[in-house]
Kinemage of the C-alpha trace (Angstrom):
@kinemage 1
@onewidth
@group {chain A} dominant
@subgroup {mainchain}
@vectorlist {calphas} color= white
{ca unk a 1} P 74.026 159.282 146.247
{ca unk a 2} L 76.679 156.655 146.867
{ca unk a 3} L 79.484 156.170 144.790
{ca unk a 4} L 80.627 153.788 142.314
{ca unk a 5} L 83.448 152.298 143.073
{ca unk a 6} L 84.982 149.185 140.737
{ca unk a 7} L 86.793 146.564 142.072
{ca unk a 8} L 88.385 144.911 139.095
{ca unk a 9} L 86.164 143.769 136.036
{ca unk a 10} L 84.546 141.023 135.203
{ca unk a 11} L 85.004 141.262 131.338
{ca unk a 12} L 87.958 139.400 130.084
{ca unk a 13} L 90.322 140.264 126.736
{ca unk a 14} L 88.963 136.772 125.734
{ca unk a 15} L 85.435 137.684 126.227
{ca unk a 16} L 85.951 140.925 124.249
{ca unk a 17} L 87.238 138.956 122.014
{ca unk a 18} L 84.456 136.103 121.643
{ca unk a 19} L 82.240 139.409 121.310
{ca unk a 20} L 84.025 140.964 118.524
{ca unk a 21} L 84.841 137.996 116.535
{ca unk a 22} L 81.623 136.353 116.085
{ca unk a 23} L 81.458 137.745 112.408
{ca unk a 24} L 82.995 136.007 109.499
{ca unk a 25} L 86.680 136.841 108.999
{ca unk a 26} L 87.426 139.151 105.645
{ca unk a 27} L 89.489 137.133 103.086
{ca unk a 28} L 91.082 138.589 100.383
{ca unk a 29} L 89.153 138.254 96.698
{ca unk a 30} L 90.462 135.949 94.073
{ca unk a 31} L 92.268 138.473 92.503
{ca unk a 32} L 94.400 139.280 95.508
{ca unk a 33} L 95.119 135.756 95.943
{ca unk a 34} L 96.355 135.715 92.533
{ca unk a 35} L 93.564 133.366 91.091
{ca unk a 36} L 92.619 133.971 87.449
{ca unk a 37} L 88.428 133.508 88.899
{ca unk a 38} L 86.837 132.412 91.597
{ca unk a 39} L 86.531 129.308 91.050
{ca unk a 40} L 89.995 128.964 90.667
{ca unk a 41} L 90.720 129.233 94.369
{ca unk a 42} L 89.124 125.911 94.883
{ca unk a 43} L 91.971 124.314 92.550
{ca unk a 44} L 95.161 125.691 94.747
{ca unk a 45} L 96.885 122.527 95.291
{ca unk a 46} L 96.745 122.346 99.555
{ca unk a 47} L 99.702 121.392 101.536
{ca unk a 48} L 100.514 118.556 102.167
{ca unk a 49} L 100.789 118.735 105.634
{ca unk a 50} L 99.151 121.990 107.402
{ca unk a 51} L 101.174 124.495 108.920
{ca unk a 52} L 101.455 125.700 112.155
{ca unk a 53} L 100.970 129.713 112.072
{ca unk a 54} L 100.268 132.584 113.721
{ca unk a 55} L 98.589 135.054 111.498
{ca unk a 56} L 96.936 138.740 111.502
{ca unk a 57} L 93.208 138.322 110.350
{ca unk a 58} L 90.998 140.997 110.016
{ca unk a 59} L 87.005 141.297 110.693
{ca unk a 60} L 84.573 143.400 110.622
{ca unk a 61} L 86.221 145.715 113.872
{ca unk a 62} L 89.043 144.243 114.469
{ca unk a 63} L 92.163 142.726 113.287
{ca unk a 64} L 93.505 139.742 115.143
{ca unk a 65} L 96.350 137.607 115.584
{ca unk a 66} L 95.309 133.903 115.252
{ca unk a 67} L 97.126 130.519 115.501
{ca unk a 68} L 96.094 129.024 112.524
{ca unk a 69} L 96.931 126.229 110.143
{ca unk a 70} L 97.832 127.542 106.711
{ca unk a 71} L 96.429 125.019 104.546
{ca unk a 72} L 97.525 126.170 100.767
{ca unk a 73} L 99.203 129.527 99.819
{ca unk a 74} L 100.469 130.796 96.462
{ca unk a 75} L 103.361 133.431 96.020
{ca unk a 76} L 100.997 135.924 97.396
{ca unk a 77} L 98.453 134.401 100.039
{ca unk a 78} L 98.326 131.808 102.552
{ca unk a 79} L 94.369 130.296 102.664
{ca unk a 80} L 94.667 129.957 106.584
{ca unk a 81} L 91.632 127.390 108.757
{ca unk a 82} L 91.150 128.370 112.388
{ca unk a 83} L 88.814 127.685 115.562
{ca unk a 84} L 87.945 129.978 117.752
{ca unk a 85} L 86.511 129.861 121.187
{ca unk a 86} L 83.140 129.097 120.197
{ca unk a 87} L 84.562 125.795 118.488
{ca unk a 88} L 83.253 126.652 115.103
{ca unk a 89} L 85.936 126.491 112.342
{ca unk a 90} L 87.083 129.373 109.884
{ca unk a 91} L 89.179 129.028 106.239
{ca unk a 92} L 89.780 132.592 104.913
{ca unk a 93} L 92.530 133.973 102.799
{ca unk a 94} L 95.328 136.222 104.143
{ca unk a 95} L 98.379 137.882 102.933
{ca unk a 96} L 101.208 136.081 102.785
{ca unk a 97} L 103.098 138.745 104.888
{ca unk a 98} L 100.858 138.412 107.332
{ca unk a 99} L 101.704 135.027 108.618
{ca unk a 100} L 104.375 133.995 110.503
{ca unk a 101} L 105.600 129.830 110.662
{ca unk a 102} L 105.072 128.538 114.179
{ca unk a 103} L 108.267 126.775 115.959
{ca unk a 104} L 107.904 123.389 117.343
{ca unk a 105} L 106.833 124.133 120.890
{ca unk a 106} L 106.291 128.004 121.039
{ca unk a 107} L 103.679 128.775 122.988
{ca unk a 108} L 100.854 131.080 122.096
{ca unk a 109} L 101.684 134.891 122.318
């Protein structure tokens, strides 16, 4: 028997990550957001110019810090719209305390 020896790896955090992200992200219901119904969240006036953010969203198995655009929020939520590596774009609603306003030039953590 020979042995196994491992020279490095040849999965990357961002592969992990295209793995675990591929389901939908979890966004918070309409009463969490602070809409009377559903159909209310549709009628949250949007910004008027998006946001640069970095923001905690969860999935499925994992939460993860995005760089987002928040694109409407009330007193309690932020309605956030993402890509991620696979190019295919995300809106879903996070807590407001979970997002954090992006400086002018700050790089990507």
């Amino acid at each position: 028997m020979g042995q196994n020896k491992r020279y490095g790896s040849d999965v990357t955090d961002l592969a992990i990550l295209d793995v675990t992200l591929r389901p939908e992200p979890i966004s918070l219901t309409h009463q969490e957001v602070g809409a009377p119904s559903a159909a209310e969240l549709f009628r949250v006036d949007p910004a008027p110019e998006p946001v640069e953010v970095d923001a905690w969203v969860r999935f499925p198995e994992t939460a993860v810090e995005v760089r987002a655009r928040a694109i409407a929020w009330t007193t309690r939520a932020v309605l956030l719209e993402f890509e991620l590596r696979d190019g295919r774009r995300r809106r879903t609603w996070v807590w407001a305390g979970a997002v954090r306003r992006v400086q002018p030039g700050e790089p990507r953590r």
